[in-house]
Every structure is written in C-alpha cells, then in structure tokens.
DOKOLKE-583824 format. One record per residue: residue in one letter; y, z, x of N, C-alpha, C, O, CB in turn. Coordinates in steps of 0.05 Angstrom, whole numbers, plus 32768, in hexadecimal, padded with zeros to 4 digits. Atoms other than C-alpha are relative to their C-alpha. Glycine has a CB too. Example, Ala and Ser with C-alpha at 12.3 -4.5 7.8 and 13.67 -1.06 7.14 Angstrom:
BEGIN
A7FE8800080127FA6809C80F68018800080128018800D8027800180197FEC
S7FE87FFF7FF07FEB808F81118016800E7FF1802C80127FFB80097FE38009
END
This chain:
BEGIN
X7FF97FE47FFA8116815E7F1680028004801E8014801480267FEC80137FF4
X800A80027FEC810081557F5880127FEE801680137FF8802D7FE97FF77FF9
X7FF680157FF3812981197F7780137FF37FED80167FF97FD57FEB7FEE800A
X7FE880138003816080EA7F6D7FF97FE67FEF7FE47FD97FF3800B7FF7801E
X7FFE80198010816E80B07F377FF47FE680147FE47FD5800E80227FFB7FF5
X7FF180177FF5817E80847F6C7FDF7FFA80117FD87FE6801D802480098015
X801A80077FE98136808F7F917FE680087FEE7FD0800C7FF8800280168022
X8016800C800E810C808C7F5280007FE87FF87FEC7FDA7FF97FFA800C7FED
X8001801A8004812480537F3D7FF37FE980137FE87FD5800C80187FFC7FFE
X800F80167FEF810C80307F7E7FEC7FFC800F7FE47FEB802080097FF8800B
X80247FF17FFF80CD80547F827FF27FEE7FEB7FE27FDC7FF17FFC80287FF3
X800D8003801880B980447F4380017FE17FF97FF37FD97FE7800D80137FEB
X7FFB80197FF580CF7FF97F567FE77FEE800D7FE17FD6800E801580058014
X8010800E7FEC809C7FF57F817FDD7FF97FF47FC77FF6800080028015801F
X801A800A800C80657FE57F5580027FDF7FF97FF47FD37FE97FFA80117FE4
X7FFE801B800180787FA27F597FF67FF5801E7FF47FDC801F801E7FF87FF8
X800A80067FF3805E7F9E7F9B7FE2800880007FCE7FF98003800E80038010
X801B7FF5800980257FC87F8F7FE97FEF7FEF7FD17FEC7FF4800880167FEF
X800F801E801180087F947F617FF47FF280087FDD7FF08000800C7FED7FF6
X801780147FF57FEF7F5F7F8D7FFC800E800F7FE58006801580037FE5800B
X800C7FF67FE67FE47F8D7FC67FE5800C7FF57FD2800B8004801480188010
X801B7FED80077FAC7FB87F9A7FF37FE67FF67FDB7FE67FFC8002801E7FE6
X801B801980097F8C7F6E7F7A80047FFD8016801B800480137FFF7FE57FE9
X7FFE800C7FE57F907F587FC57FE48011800E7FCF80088015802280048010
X80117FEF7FEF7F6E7F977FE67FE780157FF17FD3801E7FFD80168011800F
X80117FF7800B7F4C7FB97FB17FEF7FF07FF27FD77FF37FF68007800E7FF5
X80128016800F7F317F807F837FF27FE3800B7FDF7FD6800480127FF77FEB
X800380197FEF7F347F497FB580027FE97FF47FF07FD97FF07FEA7FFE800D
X7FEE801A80177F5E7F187F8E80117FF4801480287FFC80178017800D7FE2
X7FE380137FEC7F857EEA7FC1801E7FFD7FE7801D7FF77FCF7FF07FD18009
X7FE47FFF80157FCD7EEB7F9D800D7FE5800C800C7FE38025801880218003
X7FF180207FF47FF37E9E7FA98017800C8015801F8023801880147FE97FE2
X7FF07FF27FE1801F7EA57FE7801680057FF1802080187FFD80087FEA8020
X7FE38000800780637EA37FBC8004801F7FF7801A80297FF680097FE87FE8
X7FFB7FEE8011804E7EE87F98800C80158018801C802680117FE780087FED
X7FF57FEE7FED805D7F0D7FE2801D7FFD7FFC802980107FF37FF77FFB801E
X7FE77FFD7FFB80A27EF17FEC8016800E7FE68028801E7FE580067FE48008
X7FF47FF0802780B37EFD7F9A80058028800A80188037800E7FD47FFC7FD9
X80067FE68003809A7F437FA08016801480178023802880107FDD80028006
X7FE47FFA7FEA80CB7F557FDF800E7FF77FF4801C800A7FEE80047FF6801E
X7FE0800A800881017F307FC1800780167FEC801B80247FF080037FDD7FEF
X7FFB7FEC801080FC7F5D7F85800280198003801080267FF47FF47FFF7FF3
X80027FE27FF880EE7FA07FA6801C7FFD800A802E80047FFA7FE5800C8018
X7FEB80007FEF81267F947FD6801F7FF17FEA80347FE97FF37FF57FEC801D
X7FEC8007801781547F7F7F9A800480187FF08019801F7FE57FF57FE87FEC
X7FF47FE5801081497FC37F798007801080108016802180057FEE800F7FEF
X7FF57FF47FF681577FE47FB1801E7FF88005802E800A800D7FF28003800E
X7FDE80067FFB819D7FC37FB8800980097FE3801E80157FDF800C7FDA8007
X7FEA7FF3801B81AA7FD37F6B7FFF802A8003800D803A7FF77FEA7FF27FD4
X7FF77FE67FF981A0801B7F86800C800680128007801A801F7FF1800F8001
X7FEF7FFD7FEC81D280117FB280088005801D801B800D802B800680097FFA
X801280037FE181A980097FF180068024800780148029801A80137FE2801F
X80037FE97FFB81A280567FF07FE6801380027FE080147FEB800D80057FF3
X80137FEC7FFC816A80877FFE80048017800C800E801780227FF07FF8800B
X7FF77FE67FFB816E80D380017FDC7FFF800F7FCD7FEC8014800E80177FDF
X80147FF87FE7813380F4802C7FEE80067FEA7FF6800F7FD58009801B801A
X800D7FFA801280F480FB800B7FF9801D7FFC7FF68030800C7FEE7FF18001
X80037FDE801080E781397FDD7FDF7FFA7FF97FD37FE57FFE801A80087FDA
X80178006801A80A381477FAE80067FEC7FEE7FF67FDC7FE67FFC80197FEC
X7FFD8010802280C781257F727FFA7FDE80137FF47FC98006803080057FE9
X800380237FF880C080E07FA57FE6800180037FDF7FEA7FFD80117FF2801D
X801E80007FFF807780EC7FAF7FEF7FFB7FEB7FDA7FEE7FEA7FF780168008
X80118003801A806880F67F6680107FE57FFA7FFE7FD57FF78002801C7FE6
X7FFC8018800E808D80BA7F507FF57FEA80117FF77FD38008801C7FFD7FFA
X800A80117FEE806C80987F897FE07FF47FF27FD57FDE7FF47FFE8011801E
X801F7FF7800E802680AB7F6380057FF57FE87FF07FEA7FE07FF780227FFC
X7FFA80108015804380907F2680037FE580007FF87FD77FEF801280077FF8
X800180197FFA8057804F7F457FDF7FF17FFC7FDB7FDB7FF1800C8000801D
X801980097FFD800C80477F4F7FF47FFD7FEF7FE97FE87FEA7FF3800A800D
X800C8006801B7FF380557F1180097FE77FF07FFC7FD77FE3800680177FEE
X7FF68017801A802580277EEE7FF37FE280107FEC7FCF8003802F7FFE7FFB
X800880187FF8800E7FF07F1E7FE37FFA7FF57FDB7FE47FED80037FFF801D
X801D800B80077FC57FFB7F0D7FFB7FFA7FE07FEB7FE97FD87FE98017800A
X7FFE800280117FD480067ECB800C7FDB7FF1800A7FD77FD9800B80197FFF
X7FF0801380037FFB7FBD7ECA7FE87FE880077FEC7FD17FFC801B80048012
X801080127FF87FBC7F987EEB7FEA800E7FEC7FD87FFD7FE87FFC7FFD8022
X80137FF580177F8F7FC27EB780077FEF7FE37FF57FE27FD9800780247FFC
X7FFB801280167FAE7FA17E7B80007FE97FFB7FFB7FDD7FE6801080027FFA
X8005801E80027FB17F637E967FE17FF77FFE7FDA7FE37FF0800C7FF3801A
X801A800680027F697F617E9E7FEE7FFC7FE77FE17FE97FDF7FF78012800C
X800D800180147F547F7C7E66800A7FF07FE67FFC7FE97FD27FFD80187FFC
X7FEF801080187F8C7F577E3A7FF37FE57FFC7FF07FD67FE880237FFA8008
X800680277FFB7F717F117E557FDE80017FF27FD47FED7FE87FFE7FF08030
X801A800180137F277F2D7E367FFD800A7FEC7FE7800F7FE27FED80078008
X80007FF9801B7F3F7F457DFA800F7FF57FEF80267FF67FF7800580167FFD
X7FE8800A80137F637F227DBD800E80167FE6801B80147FD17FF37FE47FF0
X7FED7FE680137F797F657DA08016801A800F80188033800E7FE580157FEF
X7FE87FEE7FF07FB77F787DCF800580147FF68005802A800080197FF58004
X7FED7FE4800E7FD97FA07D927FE7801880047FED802F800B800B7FFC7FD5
X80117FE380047F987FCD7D8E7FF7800980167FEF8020801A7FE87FFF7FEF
X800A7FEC7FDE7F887FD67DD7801E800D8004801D802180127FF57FE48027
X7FEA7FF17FF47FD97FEB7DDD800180197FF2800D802D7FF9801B7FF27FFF
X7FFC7FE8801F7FCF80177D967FEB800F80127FF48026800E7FF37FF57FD5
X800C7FF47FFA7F9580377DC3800A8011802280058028802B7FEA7FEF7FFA
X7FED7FF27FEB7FBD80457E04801380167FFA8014802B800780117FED800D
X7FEE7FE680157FF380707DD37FEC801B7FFC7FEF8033800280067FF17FD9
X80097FF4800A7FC080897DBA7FF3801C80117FF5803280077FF57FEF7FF4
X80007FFB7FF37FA280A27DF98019800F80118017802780157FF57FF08002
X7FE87FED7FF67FE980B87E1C8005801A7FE3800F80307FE680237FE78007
X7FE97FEF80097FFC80D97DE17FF2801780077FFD80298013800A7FFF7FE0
X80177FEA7FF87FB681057DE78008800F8022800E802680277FDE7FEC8001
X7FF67FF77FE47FC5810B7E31801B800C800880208019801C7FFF7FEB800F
X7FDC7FEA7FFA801281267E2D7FF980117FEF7FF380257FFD80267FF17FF7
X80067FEA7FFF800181557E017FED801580077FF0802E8004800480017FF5
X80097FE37FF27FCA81767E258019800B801D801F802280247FD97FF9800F
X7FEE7FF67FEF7FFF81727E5F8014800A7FFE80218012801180057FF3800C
X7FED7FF28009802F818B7E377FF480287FFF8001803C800680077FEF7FE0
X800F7FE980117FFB81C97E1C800480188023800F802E80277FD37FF37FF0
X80007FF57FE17FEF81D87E6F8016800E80058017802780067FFE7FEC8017
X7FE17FF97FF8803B81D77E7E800880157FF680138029800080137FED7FF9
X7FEF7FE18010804B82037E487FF08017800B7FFE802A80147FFD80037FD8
X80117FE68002801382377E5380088004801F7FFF801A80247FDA7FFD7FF6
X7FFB7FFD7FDA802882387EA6802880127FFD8033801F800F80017FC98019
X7FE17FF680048079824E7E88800D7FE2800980247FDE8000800D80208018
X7FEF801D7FF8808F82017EA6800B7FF97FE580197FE57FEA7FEA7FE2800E
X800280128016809A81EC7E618005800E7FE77FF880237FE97FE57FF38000
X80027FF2801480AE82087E177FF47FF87FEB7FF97FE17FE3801280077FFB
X8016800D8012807B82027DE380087FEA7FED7FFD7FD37FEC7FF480157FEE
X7FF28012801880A481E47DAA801D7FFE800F8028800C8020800080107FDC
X7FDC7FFE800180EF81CA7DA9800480017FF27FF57FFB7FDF80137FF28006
X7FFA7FF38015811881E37D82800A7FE67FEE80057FCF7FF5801680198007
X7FFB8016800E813581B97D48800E7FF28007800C7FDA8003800680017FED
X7FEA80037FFD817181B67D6380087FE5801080157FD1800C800680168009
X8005801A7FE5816081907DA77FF17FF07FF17FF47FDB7FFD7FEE80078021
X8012801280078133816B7D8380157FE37FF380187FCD7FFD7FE980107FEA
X7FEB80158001816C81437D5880177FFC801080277FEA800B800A80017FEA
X7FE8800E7FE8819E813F7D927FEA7FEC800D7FF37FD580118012801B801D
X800680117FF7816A811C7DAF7FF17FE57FF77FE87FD380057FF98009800D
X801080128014814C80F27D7580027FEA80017FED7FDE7FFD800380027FE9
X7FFB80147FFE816F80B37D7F7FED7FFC801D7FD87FEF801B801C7FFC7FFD
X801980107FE8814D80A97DCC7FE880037FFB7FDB7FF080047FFE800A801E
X80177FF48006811380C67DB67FF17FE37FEF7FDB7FDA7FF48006801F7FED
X800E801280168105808F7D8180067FE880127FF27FDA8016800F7FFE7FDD
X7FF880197FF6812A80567DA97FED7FFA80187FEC7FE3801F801F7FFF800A
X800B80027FEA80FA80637DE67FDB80007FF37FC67FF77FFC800C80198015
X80278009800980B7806B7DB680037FE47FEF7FF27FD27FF47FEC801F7FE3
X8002801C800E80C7802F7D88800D7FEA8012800C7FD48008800F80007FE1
X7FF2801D7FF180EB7FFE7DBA7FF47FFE80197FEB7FE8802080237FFF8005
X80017FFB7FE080DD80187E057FE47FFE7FFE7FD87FEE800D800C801F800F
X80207FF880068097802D7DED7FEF7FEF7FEE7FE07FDE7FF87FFD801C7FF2
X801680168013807180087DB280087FE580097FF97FD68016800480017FDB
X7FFE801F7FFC80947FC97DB67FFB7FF4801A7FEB7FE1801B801A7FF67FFA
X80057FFF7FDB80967FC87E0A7FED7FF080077FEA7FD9800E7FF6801C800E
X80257FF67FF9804E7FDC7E127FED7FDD7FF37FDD7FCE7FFD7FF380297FE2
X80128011801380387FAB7DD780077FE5800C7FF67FDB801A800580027FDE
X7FFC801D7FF1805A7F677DEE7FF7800480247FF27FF1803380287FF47FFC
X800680037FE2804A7F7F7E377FE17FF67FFC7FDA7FDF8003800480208013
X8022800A80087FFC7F7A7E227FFE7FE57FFD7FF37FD8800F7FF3800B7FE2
X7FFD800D800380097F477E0380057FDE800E7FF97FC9800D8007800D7FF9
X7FF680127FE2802E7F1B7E3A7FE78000800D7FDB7FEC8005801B80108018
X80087FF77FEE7FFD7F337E6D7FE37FF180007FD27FF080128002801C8000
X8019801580097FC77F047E4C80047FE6800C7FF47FD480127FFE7FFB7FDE
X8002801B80017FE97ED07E5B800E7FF3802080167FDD802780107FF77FE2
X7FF080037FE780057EDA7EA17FF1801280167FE48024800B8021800B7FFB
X800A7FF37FEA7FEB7EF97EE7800E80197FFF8026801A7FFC80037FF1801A
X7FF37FE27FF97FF47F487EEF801B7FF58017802F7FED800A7FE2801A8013
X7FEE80017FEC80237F3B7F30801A7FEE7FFA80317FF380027FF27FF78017
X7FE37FFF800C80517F137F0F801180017FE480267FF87FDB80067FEE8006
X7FFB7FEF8019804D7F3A7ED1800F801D8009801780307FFB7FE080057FF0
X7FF57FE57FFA80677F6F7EFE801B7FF4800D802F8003800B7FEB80158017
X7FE3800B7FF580A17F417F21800D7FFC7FE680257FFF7FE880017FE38012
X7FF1800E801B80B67F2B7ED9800C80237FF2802480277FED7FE17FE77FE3
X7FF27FEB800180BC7F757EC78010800D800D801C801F80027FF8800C7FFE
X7FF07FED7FF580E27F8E7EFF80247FF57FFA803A7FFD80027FF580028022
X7FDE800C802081217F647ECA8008801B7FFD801F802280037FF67FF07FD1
X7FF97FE6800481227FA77EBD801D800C8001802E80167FF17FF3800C8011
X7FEC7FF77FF281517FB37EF080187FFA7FF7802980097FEF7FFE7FF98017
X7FE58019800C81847F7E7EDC800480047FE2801C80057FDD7FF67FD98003
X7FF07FF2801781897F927E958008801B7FFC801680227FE97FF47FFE7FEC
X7FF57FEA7FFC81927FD47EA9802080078008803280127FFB7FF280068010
X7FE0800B7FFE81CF7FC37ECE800C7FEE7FE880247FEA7FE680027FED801B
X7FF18019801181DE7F917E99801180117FE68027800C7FDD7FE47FE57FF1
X7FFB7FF2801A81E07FC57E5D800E80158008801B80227FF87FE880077FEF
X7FED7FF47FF182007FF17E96801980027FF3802480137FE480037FF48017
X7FED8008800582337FD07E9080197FFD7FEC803180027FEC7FF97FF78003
X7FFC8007801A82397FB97E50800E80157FE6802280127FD87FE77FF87FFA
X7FFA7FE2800E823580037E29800E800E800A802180197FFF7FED80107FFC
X7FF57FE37FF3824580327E61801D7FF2801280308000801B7FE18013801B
X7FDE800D7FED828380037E877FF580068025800480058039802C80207FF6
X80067FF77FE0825880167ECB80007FDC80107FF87FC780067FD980168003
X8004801A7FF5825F7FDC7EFC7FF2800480247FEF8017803380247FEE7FFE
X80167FF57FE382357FCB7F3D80167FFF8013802C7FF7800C7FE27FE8800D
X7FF280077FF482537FCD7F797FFD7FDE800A7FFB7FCF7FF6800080148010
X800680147FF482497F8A7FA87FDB7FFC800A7FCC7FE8800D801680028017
X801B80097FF582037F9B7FC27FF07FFF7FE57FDA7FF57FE77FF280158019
X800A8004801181EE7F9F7F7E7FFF7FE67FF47FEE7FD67FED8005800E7FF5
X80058027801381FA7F5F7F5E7FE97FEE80207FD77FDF801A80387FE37FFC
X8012800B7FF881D87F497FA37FDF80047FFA7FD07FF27FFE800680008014
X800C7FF8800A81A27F6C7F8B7FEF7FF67FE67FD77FF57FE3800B800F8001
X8008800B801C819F7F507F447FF87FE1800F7FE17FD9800B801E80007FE3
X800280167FF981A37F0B7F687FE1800280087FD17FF77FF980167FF78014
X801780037FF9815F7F1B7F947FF180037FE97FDE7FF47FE97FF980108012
X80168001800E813C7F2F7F557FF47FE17FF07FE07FD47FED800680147FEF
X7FFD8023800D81507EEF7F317FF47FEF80157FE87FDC800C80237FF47FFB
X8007801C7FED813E7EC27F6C7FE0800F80047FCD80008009801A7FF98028
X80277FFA800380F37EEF7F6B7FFA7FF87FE17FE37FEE7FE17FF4802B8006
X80028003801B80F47EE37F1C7FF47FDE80077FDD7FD48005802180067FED
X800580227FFD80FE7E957F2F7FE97FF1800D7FDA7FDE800880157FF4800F
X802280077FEB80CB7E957F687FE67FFB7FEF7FD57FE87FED7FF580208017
X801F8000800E80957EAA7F3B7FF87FE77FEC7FE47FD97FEA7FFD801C7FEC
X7FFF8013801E80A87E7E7EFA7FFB7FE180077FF17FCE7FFA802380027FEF
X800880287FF580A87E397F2D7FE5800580047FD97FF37FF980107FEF8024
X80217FFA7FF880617E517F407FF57FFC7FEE7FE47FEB7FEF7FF6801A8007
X800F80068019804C7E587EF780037FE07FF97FEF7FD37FF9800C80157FE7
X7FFA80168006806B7E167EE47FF77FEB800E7FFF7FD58007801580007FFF
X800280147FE8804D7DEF7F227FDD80047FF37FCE7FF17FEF800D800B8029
X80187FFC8004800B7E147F0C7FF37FE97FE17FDE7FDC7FDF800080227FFD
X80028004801F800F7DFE7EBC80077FDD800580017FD17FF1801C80177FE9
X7FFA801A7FFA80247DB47ED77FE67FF780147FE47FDF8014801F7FFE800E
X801680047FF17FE67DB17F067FE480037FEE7FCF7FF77FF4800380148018
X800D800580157FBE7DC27EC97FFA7FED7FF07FE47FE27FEC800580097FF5
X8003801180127FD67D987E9A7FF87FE480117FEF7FD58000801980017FEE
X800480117FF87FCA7D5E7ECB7FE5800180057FDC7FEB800380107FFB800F
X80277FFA7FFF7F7A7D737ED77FFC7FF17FE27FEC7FDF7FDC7FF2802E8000
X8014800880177F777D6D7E8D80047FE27FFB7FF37FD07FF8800580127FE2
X7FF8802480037F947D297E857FE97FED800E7FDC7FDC800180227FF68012
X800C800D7FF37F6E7D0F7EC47FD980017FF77FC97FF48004800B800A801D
END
C-alpha cells in the first residue's frame, strides 16, 4: 500500500543476506567464506531482475524492511529446530497454526481501528477463491512443509540462497503465462543468482565428499 512492487521485491530479497550476517553476529556461527560472495551475488541479482531501480524510501520500505528480518530469523529458527526434531510436518502444522491465531487477532485490531472490514462479502470472496486456495495449499502448506523439511538437511544461509530461485521462476512463469519478458539487465540478473545457487551447491558437494572420505579413512 505503502511502496512500490519493484522495491519490495528487493527488500524482501534481502533476507538472504541477513542470514549469515545474524548467525555470524548474533549467534556467533562463523559462515564458510563462499556464503559472503553467494549472498551478494544473489541480492545483487534481484536487484537487476527489478530492473536496477529504486524509488526513495517511504514507510511501506521500512515495514517490509522489518519483515525481511523476521523472515530471516524465522529461516535460521526452523533450521535449528528442524535439525532437532524428526517431526517437520507437525512443527510446520504448529506455525499455521500459530499465524492463523495471530492474523486474526490482527485482523480483529484492524477492523475495530476502521483500517479493515469485518467480513467479505461473498462476492469478493469467490473472485478471489482460486489465489486464495493456490497460495494456502501450494505457496503455503506445501512451501512451508518441504521448507522444514529441507532445512534439516542443509545450513539456514544456503537454505536462504537456494530460495532466493524464487526470483527466476518468477520471471520464468512471467513469462510463460503472462508473455512478460526481462529486459537485458534482467536475465543478467537471473545469471548472478544461478552462479550464487552454484557457489553454494560446490560447497555442499566438496563438504559431503570430505565426509565421505573421513568415513572410509
């Protein structure tokens, strides 16, 4: 409401740097040297798929700034707890469970302040039924649940480079559905994420090969 597509999107990006910087300075987790250059490659990759643009900051960039943060802690929170729990589906069935409690008291606030109308009507409700379902059963349950999931089995920081794909199927399905195409700095764009994607994945693979040779020896 507040700000521009073009400068949430690469706000909200930036929890991919956020990641090792808070296990670094808050937890005091040394992060492997490759996750810095990844983590720039990718930030600076979504900012070219937004078309190397930035409007002047408003409120709406502050609050999504505040969001960025959460999702980062929230992303090194799961991982933690995922790697000491073997019941991903029911710690993600308990996060739902939790937001859903938490949007509607923030819904209950909103409304009672006039921001907000108590109910929608039927009407809006089936024009909007299809996103509605496609974003709680695909965007949302399934997401959330393999994200948990994953997050067991991989480091928060490049559980947060591997999500910022995001971007690139965004453009991809862009494309695909809507006929939108990037300009030139975008596809460079998609390229940096991909070459931060790759960074991380030789790291894991160098890691999982340095393993298996301990156990042998």
């Amino acid at each position: 409401q507040w700000t521009t597509v073009t400068n949430a999107g690469f706000l909200t990006a930036l929890y991919v740097v956020l990641v090792p910087l808070i296990l670094l300075v808050l937890l005091r987790q040394p992060q492997p040297w490759r996750i810095w250059p990844a983590a720039a490659l990718c930030t600076l990759g979504v900012y070219c798929l937004s078309f190397g643009a930035f409007s002047a900051w408003t409120l709406g960039d502050y609050l999504i700034l505040v969001g960025a943060v959460a999702w980062a802690v929230h992303v090194i929170l799961v991982g933690r707890f995922g790697q000491q729990s073997t019941l991903p589906v029911a710690m993600t069935c308990v996060q739902f469970f939790v937001c859903s409690l938490l949007g509607f008291l923030a819904h209950a606030v909103a409304a009672g302040m006039g921001y907000e109308e108590w109910l929608i009507s039927s009407a809006g409700l089936l024009r909007g039924l299809p996103e509605i379902v496609y974003t709680g059963v695909f965007s949302g349950a399934l997401a959330f649940t393999l994200q948990s999931i994953g997050l067991r089995y991989t480091s928060a920081s490049v559980g947060a480079i591997l999500m910022a794909s995001e971007s690139l199927f965004a453009a991809l399905l862009g494309a695909l559905l809507l006929g939108e195409r990037l300009q030139p700095v975008g596809y460079l764009g998609c390229g940096m994420i991909m070459a931060a994607i790759v960074l991380v994945e030789l790291r894991t693979k160098e890691s999982k090969l340095r393993r298996c040779s301990s156990l042998r020896e």
